[in-house]
N, CA, C and O atoms as a GROMACS GRO file, in nm:
protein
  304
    1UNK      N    1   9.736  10.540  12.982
    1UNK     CA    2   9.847  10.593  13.058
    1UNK      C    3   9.959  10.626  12.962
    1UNK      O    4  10.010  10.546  12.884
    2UNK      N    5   9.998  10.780  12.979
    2UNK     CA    6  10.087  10.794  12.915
    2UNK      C    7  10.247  10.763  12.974
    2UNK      O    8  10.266  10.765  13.095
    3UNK      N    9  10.334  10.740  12.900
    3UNK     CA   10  10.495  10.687  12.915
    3UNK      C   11  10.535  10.669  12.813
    3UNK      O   12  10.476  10.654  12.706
    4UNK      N   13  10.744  10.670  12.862
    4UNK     CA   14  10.820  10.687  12.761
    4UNK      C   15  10.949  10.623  12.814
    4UNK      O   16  11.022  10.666  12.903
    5UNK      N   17  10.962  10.522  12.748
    5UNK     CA   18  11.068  10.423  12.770
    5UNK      C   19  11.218  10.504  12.783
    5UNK      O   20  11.275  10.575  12.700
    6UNK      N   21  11.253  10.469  12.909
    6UNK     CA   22  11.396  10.514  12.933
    6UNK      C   23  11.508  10.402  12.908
    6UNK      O   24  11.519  10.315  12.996
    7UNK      N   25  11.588  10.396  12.799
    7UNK     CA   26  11.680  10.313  12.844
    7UNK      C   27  11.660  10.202  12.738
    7UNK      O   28  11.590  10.216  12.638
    8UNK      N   29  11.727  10.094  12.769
    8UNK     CA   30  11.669   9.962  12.698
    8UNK      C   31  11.602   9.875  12.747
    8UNK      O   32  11.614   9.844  12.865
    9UNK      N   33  11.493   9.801  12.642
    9UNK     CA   34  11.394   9.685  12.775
    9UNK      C   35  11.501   9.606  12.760
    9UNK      O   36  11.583   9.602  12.668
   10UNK      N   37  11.486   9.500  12.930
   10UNK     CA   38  11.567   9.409  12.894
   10UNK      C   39  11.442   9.274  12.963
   10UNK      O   40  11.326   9.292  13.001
   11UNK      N   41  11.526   9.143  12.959
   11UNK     CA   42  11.479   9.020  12.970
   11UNK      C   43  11.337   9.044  12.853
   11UNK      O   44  11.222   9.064  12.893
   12UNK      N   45  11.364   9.040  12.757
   12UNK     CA   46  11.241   9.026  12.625
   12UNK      C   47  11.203   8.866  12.623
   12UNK      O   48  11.277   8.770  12.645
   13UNK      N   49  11.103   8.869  12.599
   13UNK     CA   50  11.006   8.694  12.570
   13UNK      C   51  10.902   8.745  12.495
   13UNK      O   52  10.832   8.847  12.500
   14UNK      N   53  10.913   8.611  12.396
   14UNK     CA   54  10.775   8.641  12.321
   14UNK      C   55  10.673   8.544  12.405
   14UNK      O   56  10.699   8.445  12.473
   15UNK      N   57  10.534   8.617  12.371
   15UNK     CA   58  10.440   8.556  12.467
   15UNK      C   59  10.372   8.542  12.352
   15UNK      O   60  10.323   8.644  12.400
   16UNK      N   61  10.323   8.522  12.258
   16UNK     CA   62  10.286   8.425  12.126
   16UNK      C   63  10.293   8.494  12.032
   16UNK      O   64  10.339   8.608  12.037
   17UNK      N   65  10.235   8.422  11.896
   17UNK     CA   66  10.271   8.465  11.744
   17UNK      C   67  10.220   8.404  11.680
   17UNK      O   68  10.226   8.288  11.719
   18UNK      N   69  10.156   8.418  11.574
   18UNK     CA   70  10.083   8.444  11.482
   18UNK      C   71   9.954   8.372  11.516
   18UNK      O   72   9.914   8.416  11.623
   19UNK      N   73   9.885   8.292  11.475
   19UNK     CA   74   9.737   8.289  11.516
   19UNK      C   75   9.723   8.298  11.698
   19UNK      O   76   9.646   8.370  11.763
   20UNK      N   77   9.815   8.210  11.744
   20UNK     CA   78   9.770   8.289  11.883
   20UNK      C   79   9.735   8.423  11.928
   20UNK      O   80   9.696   8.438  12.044
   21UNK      N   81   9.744   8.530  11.842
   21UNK     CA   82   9.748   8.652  11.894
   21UNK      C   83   9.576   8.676  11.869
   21UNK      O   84   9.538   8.675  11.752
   22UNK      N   85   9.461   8.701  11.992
   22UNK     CA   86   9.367   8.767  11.961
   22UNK      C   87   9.375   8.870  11.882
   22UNK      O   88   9.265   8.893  11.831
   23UNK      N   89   9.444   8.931  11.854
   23UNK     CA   90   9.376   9.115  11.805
   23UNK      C   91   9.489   9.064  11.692
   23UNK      O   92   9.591   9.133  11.684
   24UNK      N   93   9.482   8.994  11.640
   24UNK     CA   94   9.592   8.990  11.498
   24UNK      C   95   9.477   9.077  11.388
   24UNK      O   96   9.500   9.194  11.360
   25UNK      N   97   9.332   8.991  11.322
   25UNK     CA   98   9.285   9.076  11.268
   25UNK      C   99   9.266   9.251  11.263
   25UNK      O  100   9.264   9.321  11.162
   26UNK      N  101   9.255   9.291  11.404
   26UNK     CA  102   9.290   9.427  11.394
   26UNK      C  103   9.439   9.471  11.397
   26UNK      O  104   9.461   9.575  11.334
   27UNK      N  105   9.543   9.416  11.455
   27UNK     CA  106   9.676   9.483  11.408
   27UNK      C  107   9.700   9.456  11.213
   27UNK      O  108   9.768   9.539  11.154
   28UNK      N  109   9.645   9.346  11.139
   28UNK     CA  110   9.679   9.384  11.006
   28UNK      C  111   9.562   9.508  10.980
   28UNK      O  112   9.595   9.619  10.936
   29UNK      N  113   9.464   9.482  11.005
   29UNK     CA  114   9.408   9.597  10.985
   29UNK      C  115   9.433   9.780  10.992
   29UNK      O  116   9.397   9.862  10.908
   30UNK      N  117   9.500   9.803  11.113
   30UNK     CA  118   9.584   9.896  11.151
   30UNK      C  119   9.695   9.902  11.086
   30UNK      O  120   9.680   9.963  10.981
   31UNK      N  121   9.842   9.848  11.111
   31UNK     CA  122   9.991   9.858  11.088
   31UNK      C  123   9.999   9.763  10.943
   31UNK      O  124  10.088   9.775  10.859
   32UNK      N  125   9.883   9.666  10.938
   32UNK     CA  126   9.957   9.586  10.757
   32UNK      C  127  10.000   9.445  10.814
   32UNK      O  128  10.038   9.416  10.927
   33UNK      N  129   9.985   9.378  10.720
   33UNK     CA  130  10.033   9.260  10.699
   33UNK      C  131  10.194   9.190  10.802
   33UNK      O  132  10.301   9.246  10.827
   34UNK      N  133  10.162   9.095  10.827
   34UNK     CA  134  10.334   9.057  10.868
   34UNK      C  135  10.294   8.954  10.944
   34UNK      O  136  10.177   8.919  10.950
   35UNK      N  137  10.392   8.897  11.011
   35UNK     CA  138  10.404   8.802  11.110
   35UNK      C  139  10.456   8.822  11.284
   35UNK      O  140  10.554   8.802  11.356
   36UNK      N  141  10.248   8.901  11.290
   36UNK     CA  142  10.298   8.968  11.439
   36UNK      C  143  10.389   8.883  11.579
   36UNK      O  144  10.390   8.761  11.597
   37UNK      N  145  10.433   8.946  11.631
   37UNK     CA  146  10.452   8.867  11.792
   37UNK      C  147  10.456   8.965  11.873
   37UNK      O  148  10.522   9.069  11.866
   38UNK      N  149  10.362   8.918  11.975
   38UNK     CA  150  10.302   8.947  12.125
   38UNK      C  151  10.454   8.977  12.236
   38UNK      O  152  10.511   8.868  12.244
   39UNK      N  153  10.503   9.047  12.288
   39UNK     CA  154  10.623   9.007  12.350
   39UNK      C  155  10.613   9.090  12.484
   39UNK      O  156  10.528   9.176  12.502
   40UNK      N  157  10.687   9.064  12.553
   40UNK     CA  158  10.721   9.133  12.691
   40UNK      C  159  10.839   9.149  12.712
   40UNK      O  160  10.935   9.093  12.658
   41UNK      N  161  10.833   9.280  12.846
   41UNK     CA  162  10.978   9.270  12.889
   41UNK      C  163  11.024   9.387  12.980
   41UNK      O  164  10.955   9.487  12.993
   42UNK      N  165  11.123   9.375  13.032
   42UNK     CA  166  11.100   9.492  13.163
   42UNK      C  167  11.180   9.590  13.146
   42UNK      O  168  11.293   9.548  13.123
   43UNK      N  169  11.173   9.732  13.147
   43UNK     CA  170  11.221   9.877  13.120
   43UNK      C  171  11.202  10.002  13.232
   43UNK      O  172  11.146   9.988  13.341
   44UNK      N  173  11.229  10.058  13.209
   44UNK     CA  174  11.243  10.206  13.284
   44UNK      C  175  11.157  10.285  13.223
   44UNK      O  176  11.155  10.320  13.104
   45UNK      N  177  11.076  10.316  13.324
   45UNK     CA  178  10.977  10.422  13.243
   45UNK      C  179  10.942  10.498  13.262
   45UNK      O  180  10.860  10.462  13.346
   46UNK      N  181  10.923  10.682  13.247
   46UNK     CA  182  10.923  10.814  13.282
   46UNK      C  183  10.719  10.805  13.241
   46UNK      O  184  10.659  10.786  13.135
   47UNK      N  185  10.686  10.822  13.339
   47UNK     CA  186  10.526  10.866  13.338
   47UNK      C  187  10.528  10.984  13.307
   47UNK      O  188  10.630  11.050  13.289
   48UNK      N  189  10.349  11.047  13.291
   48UNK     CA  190  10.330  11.171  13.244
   48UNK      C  191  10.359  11.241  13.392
   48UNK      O  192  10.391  11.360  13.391
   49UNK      N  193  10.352  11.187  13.490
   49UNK     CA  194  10.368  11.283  13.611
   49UNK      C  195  10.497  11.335  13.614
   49UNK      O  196  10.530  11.436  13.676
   50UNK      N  197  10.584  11.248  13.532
   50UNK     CA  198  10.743  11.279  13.560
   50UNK      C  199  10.839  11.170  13.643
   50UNK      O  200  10.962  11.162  13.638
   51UNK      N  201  10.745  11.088  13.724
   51UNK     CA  202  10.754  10.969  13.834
   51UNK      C  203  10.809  10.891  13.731
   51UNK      O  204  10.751  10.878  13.623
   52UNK      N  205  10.958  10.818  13.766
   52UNK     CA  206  11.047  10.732  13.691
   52UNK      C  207  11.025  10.593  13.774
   52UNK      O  208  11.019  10.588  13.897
   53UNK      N  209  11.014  10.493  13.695
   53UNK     CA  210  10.981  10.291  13.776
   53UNK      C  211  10.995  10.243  13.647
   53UNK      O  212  11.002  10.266  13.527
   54UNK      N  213  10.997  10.148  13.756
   54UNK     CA  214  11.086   9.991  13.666
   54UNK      C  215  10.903   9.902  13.661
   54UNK      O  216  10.827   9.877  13.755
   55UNK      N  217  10.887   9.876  13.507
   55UNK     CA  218  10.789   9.807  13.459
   55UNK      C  219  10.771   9.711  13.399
   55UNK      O  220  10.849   9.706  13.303
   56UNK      N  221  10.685   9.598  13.406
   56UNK     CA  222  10.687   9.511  13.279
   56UNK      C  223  10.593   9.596  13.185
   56UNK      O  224  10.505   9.674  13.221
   57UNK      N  225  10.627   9.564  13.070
   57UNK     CA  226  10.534   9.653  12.957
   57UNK      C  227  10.547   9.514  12.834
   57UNK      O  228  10.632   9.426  12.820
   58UNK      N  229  10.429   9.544  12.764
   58UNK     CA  230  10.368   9.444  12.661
   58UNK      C  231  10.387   9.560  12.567
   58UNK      O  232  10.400   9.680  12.590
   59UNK      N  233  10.386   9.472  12.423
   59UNK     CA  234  10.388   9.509  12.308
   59UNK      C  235  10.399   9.410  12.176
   59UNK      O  236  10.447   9.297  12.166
   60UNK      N  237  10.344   9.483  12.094
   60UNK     CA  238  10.319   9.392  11.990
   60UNK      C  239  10.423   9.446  11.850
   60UNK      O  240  10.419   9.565  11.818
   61UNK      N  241  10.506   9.356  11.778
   61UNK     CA  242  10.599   9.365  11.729
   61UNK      C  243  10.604   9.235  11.537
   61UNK      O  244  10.589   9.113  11.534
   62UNK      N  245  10.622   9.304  11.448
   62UNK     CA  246  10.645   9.251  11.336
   62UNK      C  247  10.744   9.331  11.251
   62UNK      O  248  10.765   9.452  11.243
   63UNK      N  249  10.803   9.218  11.187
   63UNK     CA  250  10.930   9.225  11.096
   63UNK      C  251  10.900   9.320  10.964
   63UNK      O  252  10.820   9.299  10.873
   64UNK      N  253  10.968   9.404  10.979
   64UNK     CA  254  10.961   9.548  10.845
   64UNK      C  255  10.848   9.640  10.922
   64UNK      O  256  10.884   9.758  10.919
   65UNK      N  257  10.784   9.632  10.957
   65UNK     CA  258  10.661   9.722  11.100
   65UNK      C  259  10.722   9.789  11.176
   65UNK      O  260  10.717   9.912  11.168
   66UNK      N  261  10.811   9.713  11.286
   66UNK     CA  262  10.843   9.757  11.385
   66UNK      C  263  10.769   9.672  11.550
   66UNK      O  264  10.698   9.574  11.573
   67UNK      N  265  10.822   9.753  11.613
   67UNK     CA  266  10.725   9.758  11.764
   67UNK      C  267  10.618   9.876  11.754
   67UNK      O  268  10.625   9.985  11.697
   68UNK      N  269  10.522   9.821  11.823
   68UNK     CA  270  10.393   9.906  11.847
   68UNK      C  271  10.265   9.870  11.918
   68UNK      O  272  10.203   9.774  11.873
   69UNK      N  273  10.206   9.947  12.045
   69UNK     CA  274  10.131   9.963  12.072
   69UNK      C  275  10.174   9.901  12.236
   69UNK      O  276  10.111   9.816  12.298
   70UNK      N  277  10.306   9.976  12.285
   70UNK     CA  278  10.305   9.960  12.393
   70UNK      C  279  10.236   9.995  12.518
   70UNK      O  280  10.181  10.105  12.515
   71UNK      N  281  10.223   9.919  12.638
   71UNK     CA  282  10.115   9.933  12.726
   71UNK      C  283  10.245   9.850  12.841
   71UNK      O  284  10.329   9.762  12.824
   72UNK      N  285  10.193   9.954  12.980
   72UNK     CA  286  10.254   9.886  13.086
   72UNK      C  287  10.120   9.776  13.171
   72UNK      O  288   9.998   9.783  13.186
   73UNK      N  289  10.215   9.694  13.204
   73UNK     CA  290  10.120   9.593  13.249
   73UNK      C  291  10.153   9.558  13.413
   73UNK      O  292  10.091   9.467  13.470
   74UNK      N  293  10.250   9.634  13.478
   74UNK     CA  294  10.246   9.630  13.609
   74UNK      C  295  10.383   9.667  13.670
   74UNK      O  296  10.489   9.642  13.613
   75UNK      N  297  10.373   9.725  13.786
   75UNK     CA  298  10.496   9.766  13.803
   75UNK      C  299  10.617   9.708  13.883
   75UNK      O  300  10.566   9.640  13.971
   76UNK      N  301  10.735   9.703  13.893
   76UNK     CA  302  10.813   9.608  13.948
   76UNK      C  303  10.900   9.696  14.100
   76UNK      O  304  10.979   9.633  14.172
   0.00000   0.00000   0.00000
């Protein structure tokens, strides 16, 4: 599903970090080395239809990386 964050997420939580994260071997593999964290948090989000909602969305996030590989996980 495509989308594009409107706005700022807000209420952020990390939902784990570093060996807790299943897919850690493939995010160093992909983006490089670091000390990923798993996080959530709820935003505004413009779909490909154009249809604007309020979402929780996941993403995975490390220091000098960035954020990456956001995904909505349900809508509010």
């Amino acid at each position: 599903m495509y989308f594009t964050i409107i706005g700022v997420v807000s209420s952020v939580q990390t939902i784990s970090a570093g060996a807790g994260i299943r897919e850690r071997a493939r995010l160093r593999k992909v983006h490089g080395r670091g000390r990923w964290l798993k996080r959530k948090g709820v935003a505004q989000v413009q779909l490909a239809t154009g249809e604007v909602a309020v979402a929780e969305i996941h993403w995975y996030e490390c220091a000098g990386i960035g954020k990456r590989e956001f995904k909505i996980k349900r809508f509010l």
